[in-house]
TORKOL-4160 file (C-alpha; in steps of 0.2 Angstrom, whole numbers, padded with zeros to 4 digits, m for minus):
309
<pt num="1" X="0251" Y="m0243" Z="m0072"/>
<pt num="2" X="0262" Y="m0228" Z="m0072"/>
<pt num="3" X="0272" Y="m0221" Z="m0058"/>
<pt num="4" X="0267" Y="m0204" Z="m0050"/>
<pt num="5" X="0282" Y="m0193" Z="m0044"/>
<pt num="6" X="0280" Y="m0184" Z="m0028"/>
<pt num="7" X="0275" Y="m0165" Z="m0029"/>
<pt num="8" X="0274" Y="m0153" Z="m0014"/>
<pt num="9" X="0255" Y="m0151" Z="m0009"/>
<pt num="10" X="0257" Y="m0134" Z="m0015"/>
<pt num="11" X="0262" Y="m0136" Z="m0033"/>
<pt num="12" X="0246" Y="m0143" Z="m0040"/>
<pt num="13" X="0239" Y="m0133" Z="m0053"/>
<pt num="14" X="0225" Y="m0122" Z="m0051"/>
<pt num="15" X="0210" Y="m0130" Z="m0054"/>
<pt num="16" X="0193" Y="m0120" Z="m0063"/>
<pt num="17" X="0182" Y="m0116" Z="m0048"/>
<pt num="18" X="0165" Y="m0126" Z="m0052"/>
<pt num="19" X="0151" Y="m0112" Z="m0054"/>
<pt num="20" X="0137" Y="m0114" Z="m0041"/>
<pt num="21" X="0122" Y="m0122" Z="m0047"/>
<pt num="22" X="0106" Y="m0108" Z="m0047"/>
<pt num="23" X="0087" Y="m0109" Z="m0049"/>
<pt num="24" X="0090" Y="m0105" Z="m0066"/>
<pt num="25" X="0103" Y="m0117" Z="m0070"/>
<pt num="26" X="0091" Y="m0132" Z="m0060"/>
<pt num="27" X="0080" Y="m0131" Z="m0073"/>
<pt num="28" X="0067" Y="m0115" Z="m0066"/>
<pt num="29" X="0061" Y="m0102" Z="m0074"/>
<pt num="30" X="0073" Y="m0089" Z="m0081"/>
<pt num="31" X="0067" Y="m0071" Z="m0074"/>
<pt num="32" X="0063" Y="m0059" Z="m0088"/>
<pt num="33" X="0076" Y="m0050" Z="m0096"/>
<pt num="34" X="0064" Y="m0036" Z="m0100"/>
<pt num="35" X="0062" Y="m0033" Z="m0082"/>
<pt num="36" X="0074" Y="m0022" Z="m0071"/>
<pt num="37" X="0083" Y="m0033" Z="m0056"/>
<pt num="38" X="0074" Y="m0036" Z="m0041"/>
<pt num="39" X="0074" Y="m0019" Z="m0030"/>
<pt num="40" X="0082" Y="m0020" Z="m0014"/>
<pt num="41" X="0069" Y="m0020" Z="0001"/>
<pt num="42" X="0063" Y="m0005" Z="0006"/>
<pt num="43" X="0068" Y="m0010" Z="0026"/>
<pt num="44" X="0080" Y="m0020" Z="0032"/>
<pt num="45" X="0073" Y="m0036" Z="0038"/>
<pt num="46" X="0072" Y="m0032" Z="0057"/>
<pt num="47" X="0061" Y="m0023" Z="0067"/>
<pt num="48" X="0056" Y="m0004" Z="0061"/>
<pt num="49" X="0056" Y="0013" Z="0069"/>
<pt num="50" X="0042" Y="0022" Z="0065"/>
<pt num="51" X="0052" Y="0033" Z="0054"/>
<pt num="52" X="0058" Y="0017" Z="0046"/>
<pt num="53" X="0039" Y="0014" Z="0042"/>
<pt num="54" X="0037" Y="0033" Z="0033"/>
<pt num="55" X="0052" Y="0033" Z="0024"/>
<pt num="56" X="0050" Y="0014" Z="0018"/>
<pt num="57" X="0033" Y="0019" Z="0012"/>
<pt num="58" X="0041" Y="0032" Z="m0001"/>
<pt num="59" X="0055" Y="0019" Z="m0003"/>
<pt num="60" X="0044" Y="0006" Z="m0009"/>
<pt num="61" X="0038" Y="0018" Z="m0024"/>
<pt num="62" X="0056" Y="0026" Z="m0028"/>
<pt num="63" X="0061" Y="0006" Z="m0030"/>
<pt num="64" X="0049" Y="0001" Z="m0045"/>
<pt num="65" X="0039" Y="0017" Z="m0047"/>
<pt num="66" X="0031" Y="0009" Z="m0064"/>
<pt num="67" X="0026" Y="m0006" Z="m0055"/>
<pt num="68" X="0015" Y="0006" Z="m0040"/>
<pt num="69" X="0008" Y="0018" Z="m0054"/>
<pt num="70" X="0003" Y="0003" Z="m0065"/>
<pt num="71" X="m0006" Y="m0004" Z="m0049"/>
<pt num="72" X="m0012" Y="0015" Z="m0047"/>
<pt num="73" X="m0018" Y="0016" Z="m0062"/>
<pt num="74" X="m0028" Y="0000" Z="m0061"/>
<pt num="75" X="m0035" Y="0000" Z="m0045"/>
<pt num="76" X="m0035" Y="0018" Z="m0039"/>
<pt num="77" X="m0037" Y="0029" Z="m0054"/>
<pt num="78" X="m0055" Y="0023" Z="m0061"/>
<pt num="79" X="m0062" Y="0024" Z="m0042"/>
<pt num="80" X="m0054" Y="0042" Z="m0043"/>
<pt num="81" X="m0061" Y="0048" Z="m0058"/>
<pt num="82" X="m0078" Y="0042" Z="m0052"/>
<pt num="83" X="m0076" Y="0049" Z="m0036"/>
<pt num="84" X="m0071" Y="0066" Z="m0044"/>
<pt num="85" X="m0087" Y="0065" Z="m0057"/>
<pt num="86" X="m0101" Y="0062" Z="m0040"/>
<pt num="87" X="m0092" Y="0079" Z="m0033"/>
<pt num="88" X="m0093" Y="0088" Z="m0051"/>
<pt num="89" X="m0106" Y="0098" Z="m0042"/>
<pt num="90" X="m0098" Y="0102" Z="m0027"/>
<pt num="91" X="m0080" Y="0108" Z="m0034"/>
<pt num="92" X="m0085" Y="0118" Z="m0047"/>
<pt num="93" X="m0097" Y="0130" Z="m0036"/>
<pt num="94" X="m0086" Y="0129" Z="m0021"/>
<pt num="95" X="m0067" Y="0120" Z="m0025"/>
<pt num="96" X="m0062" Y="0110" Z="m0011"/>
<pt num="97" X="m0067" Y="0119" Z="0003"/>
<pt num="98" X="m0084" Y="0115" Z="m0002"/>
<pt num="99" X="m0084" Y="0100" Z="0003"/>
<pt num="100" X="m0081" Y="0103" Z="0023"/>
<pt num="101" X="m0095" Y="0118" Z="0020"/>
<pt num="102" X="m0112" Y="0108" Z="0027"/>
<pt num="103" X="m0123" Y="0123" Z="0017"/>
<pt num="104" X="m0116" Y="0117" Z="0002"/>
<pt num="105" X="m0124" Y="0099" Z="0007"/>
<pt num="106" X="m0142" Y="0103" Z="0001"/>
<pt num="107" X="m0146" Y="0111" Z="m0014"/>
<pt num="108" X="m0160" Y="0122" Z="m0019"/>
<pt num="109" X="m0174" Y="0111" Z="m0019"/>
<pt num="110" X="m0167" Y="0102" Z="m0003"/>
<pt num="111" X="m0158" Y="0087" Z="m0014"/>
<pt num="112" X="m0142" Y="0081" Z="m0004"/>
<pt num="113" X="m0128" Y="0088" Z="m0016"/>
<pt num="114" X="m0112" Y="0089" Z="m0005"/>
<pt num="115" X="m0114" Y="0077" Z="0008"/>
<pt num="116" X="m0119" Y="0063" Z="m0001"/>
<pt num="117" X="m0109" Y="0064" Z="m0014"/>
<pt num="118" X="m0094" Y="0068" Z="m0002"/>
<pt num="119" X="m0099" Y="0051" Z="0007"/>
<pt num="120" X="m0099" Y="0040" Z="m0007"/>
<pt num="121" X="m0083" Y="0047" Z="m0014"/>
<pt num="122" X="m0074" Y="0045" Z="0005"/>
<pt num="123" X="m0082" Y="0026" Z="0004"/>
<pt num="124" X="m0075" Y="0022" Z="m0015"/>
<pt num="125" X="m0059" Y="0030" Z="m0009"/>
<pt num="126" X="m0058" Y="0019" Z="0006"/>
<pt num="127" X="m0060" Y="0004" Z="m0006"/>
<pt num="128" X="m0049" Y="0011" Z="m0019"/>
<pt num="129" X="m0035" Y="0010" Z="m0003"/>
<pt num="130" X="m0040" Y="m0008" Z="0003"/>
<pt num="131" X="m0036" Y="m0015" Z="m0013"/>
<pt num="132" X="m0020" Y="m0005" Z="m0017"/>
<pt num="133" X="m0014" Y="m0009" Z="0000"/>
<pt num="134" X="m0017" Y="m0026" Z="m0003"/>
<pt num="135" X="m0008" Y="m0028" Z="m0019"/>
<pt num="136" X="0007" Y="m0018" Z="m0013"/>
<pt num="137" X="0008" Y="m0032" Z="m0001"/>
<pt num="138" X="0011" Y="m0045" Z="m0013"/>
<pt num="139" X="0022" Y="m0035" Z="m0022"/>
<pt num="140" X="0032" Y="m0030" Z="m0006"/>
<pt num="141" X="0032" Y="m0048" Z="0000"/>
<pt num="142" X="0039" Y="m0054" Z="m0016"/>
<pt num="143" X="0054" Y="m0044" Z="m0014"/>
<pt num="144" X="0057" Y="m0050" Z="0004"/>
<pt num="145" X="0055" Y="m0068" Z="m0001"/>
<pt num="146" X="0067" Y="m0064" Z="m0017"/>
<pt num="147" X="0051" Y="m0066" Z="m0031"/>
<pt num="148" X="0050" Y="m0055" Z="m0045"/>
<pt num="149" X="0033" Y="m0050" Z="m0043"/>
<pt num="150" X="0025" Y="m0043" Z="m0057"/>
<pt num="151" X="0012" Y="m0026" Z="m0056"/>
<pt num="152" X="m0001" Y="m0039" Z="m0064"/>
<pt num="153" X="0000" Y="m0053" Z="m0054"/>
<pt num="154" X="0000" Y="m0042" Z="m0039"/>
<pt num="155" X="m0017" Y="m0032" Z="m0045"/>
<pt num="156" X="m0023" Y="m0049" Z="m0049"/>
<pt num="157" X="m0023" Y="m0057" Z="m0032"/>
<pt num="158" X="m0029" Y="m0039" Z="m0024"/>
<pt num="159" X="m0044" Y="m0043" Z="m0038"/>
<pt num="160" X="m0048" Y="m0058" Z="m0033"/>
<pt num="161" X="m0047" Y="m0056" Z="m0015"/>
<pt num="162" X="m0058" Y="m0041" Z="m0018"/>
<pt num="163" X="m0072" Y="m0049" Z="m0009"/>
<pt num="164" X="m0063" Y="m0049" Z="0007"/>
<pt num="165" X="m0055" Y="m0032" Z="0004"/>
<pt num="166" X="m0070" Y="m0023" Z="0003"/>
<pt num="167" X="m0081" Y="m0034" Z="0016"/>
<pt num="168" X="m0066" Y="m0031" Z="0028"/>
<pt num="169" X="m0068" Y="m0014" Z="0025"/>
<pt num="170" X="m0086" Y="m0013" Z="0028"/>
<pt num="171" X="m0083" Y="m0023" Z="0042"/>
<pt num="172" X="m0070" Y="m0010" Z="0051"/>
<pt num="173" X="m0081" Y="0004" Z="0046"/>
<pt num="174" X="m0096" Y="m0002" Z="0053"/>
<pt num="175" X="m0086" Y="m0004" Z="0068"/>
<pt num="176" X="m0078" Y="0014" Z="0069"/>
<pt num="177" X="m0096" Y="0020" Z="0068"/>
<pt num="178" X="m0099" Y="0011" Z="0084"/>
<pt num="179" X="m0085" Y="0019" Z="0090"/>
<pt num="180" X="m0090" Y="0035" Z="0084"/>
<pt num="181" X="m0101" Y="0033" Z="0101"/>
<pt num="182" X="m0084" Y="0036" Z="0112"/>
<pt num="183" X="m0084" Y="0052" Z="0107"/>
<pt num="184" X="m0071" Y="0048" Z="0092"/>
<pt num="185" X="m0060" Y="0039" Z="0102"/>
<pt num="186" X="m0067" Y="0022" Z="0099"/>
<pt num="187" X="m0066" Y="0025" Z="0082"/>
<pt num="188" X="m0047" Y="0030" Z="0081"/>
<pt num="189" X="m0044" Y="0015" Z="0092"/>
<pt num="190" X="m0053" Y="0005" Z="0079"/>
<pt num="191" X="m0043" Y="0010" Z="0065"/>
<pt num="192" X="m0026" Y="0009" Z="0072"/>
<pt num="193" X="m0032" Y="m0009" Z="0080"/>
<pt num="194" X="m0039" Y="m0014" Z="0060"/>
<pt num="195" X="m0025" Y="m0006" Z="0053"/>
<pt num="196" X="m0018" Y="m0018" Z="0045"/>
<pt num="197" X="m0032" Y="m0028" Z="0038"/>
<pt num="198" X="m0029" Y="m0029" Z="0020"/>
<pt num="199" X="m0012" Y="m0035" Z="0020"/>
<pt num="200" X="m0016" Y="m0049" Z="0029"/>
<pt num="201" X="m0030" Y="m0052" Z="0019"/>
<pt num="202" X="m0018" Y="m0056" Z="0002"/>
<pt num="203" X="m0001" Y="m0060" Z="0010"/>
<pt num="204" X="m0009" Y="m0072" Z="0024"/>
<pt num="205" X="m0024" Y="m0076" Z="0013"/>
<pt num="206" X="m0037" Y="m0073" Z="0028"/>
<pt num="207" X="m0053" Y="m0068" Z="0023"/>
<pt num="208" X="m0063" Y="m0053" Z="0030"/>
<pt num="209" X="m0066" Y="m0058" Z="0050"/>
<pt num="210" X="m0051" Y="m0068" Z="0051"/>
<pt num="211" X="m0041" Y="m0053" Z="0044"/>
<pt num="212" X="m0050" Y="m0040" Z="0057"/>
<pt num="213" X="m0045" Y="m0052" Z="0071"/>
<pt num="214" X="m0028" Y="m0055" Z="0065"/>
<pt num="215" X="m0025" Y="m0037" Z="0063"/>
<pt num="216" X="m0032" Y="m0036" Z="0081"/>
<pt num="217" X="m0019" Y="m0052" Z="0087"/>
<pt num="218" X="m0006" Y="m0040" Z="0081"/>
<pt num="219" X="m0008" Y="m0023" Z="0084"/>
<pt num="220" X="m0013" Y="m0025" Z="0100"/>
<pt num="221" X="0003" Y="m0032" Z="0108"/>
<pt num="222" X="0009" Y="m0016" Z="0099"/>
<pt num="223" X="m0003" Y="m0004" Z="0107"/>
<pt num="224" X="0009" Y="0011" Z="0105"/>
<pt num="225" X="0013" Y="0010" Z="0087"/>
<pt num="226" X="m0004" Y="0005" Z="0082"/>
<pt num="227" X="m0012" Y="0022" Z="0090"/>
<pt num="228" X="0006" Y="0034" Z="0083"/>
<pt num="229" X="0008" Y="0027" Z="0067"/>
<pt num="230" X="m0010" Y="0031" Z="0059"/>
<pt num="231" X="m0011" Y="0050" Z="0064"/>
<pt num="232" X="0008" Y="0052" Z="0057"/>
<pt num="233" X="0002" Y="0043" Z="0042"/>
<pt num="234" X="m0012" Y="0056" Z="0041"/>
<pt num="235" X="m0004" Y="0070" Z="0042"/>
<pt num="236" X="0010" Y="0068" Z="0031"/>
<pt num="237" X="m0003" Y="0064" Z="0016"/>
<pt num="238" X="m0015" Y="0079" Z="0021"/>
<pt num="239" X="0003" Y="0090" Z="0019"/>
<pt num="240" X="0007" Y="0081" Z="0003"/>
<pt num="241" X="m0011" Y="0082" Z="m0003"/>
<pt num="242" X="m0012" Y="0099" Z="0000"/>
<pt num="243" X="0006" Y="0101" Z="m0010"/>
<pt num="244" X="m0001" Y="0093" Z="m0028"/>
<pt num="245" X="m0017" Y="0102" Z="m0022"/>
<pt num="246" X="m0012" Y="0120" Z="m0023"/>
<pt num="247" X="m0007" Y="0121" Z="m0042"/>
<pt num="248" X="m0024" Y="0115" Z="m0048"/>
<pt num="249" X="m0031" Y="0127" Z="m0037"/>
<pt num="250" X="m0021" Y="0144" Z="m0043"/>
<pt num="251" X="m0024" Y="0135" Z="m0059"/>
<pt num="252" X="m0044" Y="0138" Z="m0056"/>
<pt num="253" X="m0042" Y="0159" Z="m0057"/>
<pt num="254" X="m0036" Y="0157" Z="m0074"/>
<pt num="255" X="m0046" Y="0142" Z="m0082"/>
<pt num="256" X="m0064" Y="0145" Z="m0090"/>
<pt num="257" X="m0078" Y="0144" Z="m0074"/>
<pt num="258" X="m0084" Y="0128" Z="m0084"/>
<pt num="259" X="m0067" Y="0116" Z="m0082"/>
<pt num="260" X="m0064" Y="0120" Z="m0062"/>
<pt num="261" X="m0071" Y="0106" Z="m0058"/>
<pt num="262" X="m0061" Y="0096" Z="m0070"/>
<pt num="263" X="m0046" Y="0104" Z="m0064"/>
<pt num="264" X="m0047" Y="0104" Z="m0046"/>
<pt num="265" X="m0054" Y="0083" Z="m0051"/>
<pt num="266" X="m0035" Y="0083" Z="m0059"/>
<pt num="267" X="m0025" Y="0088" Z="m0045"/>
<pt num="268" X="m0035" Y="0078" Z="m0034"/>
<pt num="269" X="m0029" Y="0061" Z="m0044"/>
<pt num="270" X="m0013" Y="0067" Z="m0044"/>
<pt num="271" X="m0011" Y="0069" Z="m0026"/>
<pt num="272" X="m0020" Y="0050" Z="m0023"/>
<pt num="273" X="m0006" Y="0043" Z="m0034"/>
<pt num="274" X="0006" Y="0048" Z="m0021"/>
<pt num="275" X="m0003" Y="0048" Z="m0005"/>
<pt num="276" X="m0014" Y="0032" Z="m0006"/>
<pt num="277" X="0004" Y="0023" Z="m0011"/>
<pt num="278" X="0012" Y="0031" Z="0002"/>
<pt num="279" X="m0002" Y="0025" Z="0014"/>
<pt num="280" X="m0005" Y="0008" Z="0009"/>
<pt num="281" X="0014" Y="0006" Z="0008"/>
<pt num="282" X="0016" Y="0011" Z="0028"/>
<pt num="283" X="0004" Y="m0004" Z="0030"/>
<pt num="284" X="0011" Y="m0017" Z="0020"/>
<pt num="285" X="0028" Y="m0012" Z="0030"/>
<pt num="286" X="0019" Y="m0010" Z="0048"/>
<pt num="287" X="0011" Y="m0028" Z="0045"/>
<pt num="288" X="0028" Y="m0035" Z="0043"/>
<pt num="289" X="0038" Y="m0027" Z="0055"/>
<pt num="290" X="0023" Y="m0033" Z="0068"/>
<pt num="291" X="0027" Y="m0050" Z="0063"/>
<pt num="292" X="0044" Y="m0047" Z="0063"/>
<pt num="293" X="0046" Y="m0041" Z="0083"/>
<pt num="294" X="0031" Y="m0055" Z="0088"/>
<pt num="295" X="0034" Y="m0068" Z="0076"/>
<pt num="296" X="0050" Y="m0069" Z="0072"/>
<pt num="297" X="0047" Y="m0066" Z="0052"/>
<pt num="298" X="0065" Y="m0063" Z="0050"/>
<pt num="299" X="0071" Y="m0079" Z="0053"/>
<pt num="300" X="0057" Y="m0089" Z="0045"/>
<pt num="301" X="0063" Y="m0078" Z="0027"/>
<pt num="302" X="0079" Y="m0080" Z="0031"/>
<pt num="303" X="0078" Y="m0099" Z="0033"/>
<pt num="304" X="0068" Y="m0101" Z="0018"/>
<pt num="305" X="0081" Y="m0092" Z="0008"/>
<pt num="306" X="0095" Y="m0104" Z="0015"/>
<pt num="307" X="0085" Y="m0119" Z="0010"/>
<pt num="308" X="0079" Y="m0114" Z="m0006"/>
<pt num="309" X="0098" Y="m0109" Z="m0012"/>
C-alpha cells in the first residue's frame, strides 16, 4: 500500500469536465442534419399582447418559411386554384369587383354565375384555412415543446383530422348563419367565440363538438380578445390582400382579354399564401396564449422540458 503525501486542496489537477448526457447520446433519434436548427418560438412563453399575436403570426412564417409554403402548397393551393377555376367567369368579365356586384350574380338566361360560384369559393377557402390552421398548430407546438416538426408530418395530422376540421367548420358556420339573425352581431360573436376551433382539434385532438365547446370554455373568459383579435386579423389580410392584389390587376390593362382571369386567379394565390398563414398563425398563437393566462401552459412546457433533460 503506498503512502499518499499531503497536497493543499487547491493543488489537484484539473480534471476533464464529463459531457452531459443528451437525448441523442441516450440512445434517441439523431435530428436530421439536412434540416436547419429548430427555430426559436415566435412568442415568448407568457401571455401575449395582441400585438404579440400579429406580429407572431408573421414571425412564425419568417422562422421556417419553406416549412409554411410546403403546408401552403399542400393544403391551400389546390383549394385555391379550384376556387379561382369556379370564378373564371366572374374575374374575367368584371376582375374582382365583380364579385361584390349582385348584377353579375345571374347570367343571361338567369343561371347563377357570381353568387354561386362566389359561395363555394368563400366555403373551400374557409376549409382550405381550417386545415392550414391546424397543421400550423402542430408545427407551432413542436417548437414550444422543443420537436423538430416536420412540414409532412404536420400536413399529415391536419389530413387525417380533416374529418373534424371541416365538420367543425360546418358546424360554426351553420351557427353564424343563425347568428346572422342578430343583425350580424351573433355572427361576429360566433366566430370570435369559435375562433380557435381547429387548433384544438389537432394539438388537443378533440373532435368537431368538443373542439367548438372548447374554443367556447376558452374564449369566453377572454371575452375582450376574442371579440378585438378577429376584426384586427381581418383587416390586416384585406390590406395585405389588397397589396399582392393590385399588380395582377394593372397587370390586366396590358395582358390579352382571354388570360385576365388567370391573372387576377394568380394574384389572388399569391396573396392567400400570405394572408391565410398569417391568419391561421394568429390562431395557433391566440389558442396558446389562452391556455397560457387560464391554464397555466407555461409551466406545464416548462416542467416537461426539465424532466425530459
Amino acid at each position: 500500500m503506498t503512502e499518499q503525501s499531503w497536497a493543499a486542496p487547491d493543488s489537484a489537477p484539473v480534471q476533464p469536465e464529463r459531457p452531459l448526457v443528451t437525448a441523442a447520446s441516450a440512445g434517441a433519434p439523431r435530428r436530421d442534419r439536412s434540416r436547419p436548427p429548430l427555430p426559436p418560438v415566435p412568442v415568448a412563453l407568457r401571455p401575449m399582447t395582441t400585438p404579440d399575436l400579429l406580429d407572431g403570426a408573421f414571425a412564425i412564417i419568417k422562422r421556417r418559411p419553406r416549412d409554411v409554403l410546403t403546408l401552403a402548397a399542400v393544403l391551400l393551393i389546390p383549394i385555391e386554384v379550384l376556387s379561382a377555376v369556379l370564378l373564371r367567369d366572374v374575374l374575367d368579365a368584371e376582375g374582382l369587383t365583380g364579385l361584390a356586384d349582385p348584377t353579375t350574380a345571374f347570367g343571361e338566361d338567369g343561371e347563377v354565375v357570381g353568387a354561386g360560384a362566389a359561395l363555394t369559393s368563400l366555403a373551400v377557402g374557409t376549409v382550405s384555412l381550417a386545415l392550414l390552421a391546424g397543421a400550423l398548430g402542430v408545427l407551432v407546438d413542436g417548437w414550444y415543446r422543443g420537436r423538430d416538426v416536420s412540414a409532412w408530418e404536420a400536413a399529415g395530422v391536419a389530413l387525417r383530422r380533416s374529418w373534424a376540421l371541416v365538420l367543425g367548420t360546418i358546424l360554426v358556420h351553420v351557427l353564424e348563419g343563425i347568428g346572422l339573425l342578430a343583425f350580424g352581431v351573433g355572427a361576429y360573436l360566433v366566430m370570435a367565440l369559435c375562433h380557435v376551433v381547429s387548433p384544438a382539434v389537432t394539438v388537443e385532438g378533440l373532435g368537431p363538438l368538443a373542439a367548438i365547446r372548447r374554443s367556447v370554455q376558452l374564449t369566453r373568459r377572454r371575452i375582450g380578445p376574442a371579440l378585438t383579435v378577429p376584426g384586427l386579423v381581418g383587416l390586416v389580410g384585406l390590406l395585405v390582400g389588397f397589396g399582392f392584389q393590385s399588380v395582377p390587376e394593372l397587370a390586366t390593362t396590358v395582358v390579352p382579354d382571354d388570360w385576365d382571369w388567370l391573372v387576377r386567379a394568380a394574384g389572388q394565390i399569391a396573396s392567400q399564401l400570405v394572408v391565410v398563414p398569417f391568419t391561421a398563425g394568429v390562431a395557433v398563437l391566440f389558442h396558446l396564449d389562452l391556455r397560457i393566462r387560464l391554464e397555466a401552459h407555461d409551466i406545464e412546457l416548462r416542467s416537461r422540458a426539465l424532466l425530459a433533460g
